[in-house]
N, CA, C and O of each residue as an XYZ file, in Angstrom:
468
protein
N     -12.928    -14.391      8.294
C     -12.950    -12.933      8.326
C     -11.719    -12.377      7.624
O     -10.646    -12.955      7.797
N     -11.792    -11.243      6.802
C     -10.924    -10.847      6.262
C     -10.261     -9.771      7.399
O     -10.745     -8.940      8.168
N      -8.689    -10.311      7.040
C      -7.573     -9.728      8.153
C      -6.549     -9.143      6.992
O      -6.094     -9.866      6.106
N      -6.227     -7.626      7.127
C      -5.386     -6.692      6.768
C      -4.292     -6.200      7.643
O      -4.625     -5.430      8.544
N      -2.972     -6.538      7.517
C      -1.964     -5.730      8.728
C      -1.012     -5.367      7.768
O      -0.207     -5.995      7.081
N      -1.286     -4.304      7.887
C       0.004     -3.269      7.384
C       1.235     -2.981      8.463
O       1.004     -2.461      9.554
N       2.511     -3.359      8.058
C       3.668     -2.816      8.441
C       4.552     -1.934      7.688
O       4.350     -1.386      6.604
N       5.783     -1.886      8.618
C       7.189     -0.761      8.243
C       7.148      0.608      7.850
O       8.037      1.142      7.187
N       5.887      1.305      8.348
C       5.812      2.225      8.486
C       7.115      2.959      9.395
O       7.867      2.473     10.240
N       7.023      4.246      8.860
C       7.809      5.116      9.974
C       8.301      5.875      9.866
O       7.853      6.190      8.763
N       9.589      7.270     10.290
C       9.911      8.324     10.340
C      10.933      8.772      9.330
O      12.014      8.580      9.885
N      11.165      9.318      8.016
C      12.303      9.164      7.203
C      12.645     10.501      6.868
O      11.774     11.307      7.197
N      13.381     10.858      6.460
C      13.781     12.417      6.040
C      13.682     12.179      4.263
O      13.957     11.076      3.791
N      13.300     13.235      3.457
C      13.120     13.471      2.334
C      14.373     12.387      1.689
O      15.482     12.115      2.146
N      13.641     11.896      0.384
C      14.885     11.603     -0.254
C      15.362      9.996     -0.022
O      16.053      9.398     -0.847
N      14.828      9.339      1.367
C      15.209      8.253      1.900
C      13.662      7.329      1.546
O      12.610      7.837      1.157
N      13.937      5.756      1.837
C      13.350      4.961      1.122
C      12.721      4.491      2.661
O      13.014      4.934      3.771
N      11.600      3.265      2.221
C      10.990      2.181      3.372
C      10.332      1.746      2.384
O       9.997      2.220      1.298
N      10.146      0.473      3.071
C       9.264     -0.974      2.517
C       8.224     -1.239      3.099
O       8.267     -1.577      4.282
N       6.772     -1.135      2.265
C       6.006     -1.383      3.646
C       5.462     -2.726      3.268
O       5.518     -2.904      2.052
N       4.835     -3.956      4.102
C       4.320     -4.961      3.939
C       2.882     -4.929      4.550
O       2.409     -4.128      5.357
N       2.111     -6.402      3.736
C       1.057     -6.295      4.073
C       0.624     -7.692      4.257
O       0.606     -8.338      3.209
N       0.274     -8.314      5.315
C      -0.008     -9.751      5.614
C      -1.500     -9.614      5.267
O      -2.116     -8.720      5.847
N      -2.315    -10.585      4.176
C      -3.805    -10.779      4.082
C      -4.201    -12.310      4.795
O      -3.264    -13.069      5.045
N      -5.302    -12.644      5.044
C      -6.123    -13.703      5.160
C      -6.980    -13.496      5.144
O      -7.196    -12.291      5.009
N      -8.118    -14.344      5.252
C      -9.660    -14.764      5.267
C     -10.284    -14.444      3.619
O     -11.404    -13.995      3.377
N      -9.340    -14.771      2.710
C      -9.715    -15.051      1.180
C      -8.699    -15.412      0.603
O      -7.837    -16.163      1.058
N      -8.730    -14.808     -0.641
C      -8.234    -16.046     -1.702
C      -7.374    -15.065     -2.483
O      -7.710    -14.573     -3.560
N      -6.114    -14.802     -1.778
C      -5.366    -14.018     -2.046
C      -4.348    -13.902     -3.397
O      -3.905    -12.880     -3.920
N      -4.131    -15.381     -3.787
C      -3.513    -15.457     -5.330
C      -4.494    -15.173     -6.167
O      -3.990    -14.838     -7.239
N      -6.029    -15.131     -6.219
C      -6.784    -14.911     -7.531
C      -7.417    -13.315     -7.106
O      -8.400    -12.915     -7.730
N      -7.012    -12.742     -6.393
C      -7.368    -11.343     -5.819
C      -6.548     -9.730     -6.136
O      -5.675     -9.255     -5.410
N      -6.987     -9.219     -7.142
C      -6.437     -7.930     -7.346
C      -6.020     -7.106     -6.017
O      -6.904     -6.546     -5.369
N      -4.670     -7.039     -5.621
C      -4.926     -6.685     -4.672
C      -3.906     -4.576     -4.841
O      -3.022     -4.505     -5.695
N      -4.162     -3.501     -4.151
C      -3.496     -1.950     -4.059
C      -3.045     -1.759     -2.491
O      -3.270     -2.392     -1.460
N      -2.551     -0.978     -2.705
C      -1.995      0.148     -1.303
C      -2.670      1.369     -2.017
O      -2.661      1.876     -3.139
N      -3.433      1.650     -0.442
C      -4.011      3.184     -0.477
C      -2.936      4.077      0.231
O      -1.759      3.746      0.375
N      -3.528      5.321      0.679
C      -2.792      6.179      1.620
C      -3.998      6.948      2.154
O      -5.099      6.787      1.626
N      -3.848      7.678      3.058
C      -4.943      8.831      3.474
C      -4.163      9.385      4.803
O      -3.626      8.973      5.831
N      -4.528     10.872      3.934
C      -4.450     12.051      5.482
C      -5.363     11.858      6.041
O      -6.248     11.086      5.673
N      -5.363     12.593      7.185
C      -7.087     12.928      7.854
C      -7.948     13.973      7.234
O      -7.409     15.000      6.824
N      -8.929     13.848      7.151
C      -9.836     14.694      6.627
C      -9.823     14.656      5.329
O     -10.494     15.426      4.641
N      -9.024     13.715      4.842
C      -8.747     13.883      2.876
C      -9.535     12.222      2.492
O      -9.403     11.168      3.113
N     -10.239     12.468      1.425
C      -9.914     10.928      0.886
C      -8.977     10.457      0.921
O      -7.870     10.912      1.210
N      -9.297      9.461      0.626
C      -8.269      7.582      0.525
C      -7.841      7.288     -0.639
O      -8.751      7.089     -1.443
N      -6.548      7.158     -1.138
C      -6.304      8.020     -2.457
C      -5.620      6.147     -2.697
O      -5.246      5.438     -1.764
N      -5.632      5.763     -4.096
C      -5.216      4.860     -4.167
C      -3.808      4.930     -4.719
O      -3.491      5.753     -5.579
N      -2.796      3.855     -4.091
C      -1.410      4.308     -4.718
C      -0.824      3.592     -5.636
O      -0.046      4.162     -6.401
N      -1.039      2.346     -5.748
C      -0.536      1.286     -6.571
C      -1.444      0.104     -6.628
O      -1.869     -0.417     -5.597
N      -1.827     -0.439     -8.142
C      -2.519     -1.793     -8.176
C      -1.616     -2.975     -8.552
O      -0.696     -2.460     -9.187
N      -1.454     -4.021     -8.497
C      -1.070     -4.984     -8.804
C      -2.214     -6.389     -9.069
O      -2.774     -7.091     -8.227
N      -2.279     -6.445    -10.751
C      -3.842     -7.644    -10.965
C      -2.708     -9.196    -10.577
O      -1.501     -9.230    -10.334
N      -3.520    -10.081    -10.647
C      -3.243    -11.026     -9.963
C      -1.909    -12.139    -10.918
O      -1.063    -12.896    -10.442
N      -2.178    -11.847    -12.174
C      -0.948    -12.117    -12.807
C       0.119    -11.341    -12.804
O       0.754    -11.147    -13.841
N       0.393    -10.893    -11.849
C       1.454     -9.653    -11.889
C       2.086     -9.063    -13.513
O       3.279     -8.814    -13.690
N       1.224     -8.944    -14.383
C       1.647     -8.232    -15.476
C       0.877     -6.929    -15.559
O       1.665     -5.992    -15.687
N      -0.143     -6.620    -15.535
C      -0.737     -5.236    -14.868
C      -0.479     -4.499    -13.943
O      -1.117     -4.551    -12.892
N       0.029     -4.069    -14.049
C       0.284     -3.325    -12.964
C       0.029     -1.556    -12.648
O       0.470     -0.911    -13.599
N      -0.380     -0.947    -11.898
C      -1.193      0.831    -12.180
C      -0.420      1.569    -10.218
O      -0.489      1.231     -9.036
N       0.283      2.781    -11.137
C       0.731      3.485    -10.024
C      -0.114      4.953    -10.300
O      -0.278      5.381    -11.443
N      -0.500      5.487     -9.377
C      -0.875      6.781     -8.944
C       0.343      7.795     -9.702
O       1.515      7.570     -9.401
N       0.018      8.936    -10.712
C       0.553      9.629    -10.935
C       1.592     10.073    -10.119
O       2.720     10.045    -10.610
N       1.446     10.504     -8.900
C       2.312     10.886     -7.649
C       3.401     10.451     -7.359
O       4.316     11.129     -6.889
N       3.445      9.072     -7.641
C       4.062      7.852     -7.155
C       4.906      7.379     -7.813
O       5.823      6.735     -7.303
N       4.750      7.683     -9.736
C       5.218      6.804    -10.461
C       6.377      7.120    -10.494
O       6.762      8.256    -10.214
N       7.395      5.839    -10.964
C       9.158      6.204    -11.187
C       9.396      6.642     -9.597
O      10.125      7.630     -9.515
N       9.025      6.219     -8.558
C       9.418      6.250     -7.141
C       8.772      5.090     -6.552
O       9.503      4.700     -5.642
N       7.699      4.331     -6.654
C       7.191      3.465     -5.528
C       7.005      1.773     -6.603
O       6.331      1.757     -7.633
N       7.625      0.729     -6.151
C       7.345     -0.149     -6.715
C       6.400     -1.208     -5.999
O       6.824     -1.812     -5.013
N       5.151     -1.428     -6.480
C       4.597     -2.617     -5.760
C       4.576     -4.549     -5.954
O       4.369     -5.034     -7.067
N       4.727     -5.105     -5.185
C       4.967     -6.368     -5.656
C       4.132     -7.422     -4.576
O       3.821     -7.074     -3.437
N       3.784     -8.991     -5.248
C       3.542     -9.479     -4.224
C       3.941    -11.063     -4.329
O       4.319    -11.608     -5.366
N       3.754    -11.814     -2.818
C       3.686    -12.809     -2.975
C       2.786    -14.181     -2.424
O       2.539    -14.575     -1.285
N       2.447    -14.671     -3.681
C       1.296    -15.642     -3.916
C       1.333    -16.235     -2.978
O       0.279    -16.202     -2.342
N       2.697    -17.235     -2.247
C       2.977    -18.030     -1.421
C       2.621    -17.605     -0.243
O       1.863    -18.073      0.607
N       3.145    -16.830     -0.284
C       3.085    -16.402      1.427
C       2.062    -15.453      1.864
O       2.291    -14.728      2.832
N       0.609    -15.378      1.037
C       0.447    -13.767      0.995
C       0.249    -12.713      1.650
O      -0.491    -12.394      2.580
N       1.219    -12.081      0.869
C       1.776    -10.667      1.465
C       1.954    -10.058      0.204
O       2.389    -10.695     -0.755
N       1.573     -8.581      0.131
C       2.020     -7.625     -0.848
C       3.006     -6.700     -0.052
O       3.143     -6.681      1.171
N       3.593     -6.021     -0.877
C       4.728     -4.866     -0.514
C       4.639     -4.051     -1.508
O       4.354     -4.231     -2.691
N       5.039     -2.704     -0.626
C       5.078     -1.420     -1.383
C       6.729     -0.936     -1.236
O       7.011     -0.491     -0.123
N       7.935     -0.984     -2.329
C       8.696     -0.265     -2.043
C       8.886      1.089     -2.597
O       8.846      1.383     -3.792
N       9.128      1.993     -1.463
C       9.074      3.380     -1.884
C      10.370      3.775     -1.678
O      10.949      3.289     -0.706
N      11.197      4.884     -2.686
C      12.205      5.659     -2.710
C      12.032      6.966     -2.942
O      10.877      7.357     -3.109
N      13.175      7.951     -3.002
C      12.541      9.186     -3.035
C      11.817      9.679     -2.699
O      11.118     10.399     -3.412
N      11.591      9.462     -1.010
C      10.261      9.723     -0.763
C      10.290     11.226     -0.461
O      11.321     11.896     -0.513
N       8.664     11.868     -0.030
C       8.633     13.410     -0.224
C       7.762     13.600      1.323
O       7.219     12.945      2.213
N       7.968     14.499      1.052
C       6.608     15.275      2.502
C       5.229     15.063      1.834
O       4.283     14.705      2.535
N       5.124     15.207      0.910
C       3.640     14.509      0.229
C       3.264     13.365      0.437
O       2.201     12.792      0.199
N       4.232     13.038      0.917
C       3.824     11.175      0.852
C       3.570     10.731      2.081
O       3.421      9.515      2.210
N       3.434     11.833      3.573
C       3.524     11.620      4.414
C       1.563     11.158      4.513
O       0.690     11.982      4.244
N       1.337     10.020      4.855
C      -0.076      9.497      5.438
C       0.422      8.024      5.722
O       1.515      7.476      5.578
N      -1.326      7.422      6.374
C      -1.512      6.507      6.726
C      -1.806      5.557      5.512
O      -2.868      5.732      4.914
N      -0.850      4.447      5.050
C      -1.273      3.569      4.367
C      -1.375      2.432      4.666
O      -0.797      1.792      5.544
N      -2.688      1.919      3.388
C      -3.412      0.628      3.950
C      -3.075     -0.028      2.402
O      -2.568      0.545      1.439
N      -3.552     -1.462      2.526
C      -3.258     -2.168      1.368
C      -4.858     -2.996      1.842
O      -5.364     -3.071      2.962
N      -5.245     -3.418      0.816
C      -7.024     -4.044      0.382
C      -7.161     -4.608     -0.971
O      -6.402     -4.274     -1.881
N      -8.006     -5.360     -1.102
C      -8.311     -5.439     -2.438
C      -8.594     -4.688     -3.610
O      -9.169     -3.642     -3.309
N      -8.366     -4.852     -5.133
C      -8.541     -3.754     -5.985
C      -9.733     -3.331     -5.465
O      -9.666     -2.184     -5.023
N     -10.678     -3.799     -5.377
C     -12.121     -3.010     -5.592
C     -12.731     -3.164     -4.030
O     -13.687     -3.831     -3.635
N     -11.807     -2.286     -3.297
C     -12.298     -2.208     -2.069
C     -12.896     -0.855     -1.535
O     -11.943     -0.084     -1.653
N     -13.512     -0.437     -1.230
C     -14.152      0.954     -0.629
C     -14.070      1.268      0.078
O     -12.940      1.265      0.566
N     -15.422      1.969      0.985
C     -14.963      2.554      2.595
C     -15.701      2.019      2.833
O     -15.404      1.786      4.004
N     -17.245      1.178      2.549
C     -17.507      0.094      3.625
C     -16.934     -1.427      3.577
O     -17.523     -2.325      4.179
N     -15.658     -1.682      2.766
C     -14.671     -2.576      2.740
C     -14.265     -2.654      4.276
O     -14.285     -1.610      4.928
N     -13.960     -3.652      4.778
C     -13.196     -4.053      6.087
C     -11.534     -3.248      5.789
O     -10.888     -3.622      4.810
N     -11.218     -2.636      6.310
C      -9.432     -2.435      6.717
C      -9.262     -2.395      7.638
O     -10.009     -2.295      8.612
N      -7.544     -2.512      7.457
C      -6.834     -3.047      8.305
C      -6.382     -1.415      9.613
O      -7.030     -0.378      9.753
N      -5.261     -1.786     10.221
C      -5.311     -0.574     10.745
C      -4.367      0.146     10.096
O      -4.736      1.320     10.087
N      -3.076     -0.020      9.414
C      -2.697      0.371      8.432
C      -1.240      1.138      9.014
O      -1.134      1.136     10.241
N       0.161      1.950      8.037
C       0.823      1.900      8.898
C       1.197      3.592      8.533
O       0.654      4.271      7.661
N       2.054      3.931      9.279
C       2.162      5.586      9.430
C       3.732      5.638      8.663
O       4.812      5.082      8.861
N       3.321      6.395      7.917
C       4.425      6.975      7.480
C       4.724      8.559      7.056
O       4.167      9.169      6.143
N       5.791      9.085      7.997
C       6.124     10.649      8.203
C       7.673     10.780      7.219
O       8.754     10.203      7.335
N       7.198     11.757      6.300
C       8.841     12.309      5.908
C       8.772     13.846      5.985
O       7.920     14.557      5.451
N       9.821     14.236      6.745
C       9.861     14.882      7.500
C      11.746     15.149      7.404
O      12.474     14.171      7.230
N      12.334     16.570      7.544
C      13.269     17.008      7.671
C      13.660     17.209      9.571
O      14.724     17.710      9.933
């Protein structure tokens, strides 16, 4: 079964950074395109960053770019999202999934992140 856990979510004031991680199993995670989404409530699920499986492709969300770097690793797998500069825009719930994952895709529960003054 495919297992998604998003961490390091949490409370930051404008301007300040967090790392979020993402533990996968139940596939085949080095040959797997894998993104971080985000979503408010009531909004779509907006995608934030791709990373293809040779880590030379790589695709950030307009929003995002020149502030959020994504990376991962094969070994252990886990992807990470590091974000700086962060904004009140950026405040949602993010999840990390495969590139070509949807909404009847399995996710994870995903982690909260508030910026906030």
């Amino acid at each position: 079964q495919v297992q998604l856990v998003e961490s390091g979510g949490g409370l930051v004031q404008p301007g300040e950074s967090l790392r979020l991680s993402c533990a996968a199993s139940g596939f085949t995670f080095s040959t797997t395109t894998m993104a971080w989404f985000r979503q408010i409530p009531g909004k779509w699920r907006e995608r934030v960053a791709t990373i293809f499986t040779n880590g030379v492709l790589i695709h950030y969300a307009d929003s995002v770019k020149g502030r959020f770097t994504i990376s991962r690793d094969n070994i252990k797998n886990t992807l990470s999202l590091q974000m700086t500069n962060l904004k009140p825009d950026d405040t949602a719930v993010y999840y990390c999934n495969t590139g070509e994952a949807t909404s009847q895709s399995t996710w994870g529960q995903g982690t909260q992140v508030t910026v906030s003054s």
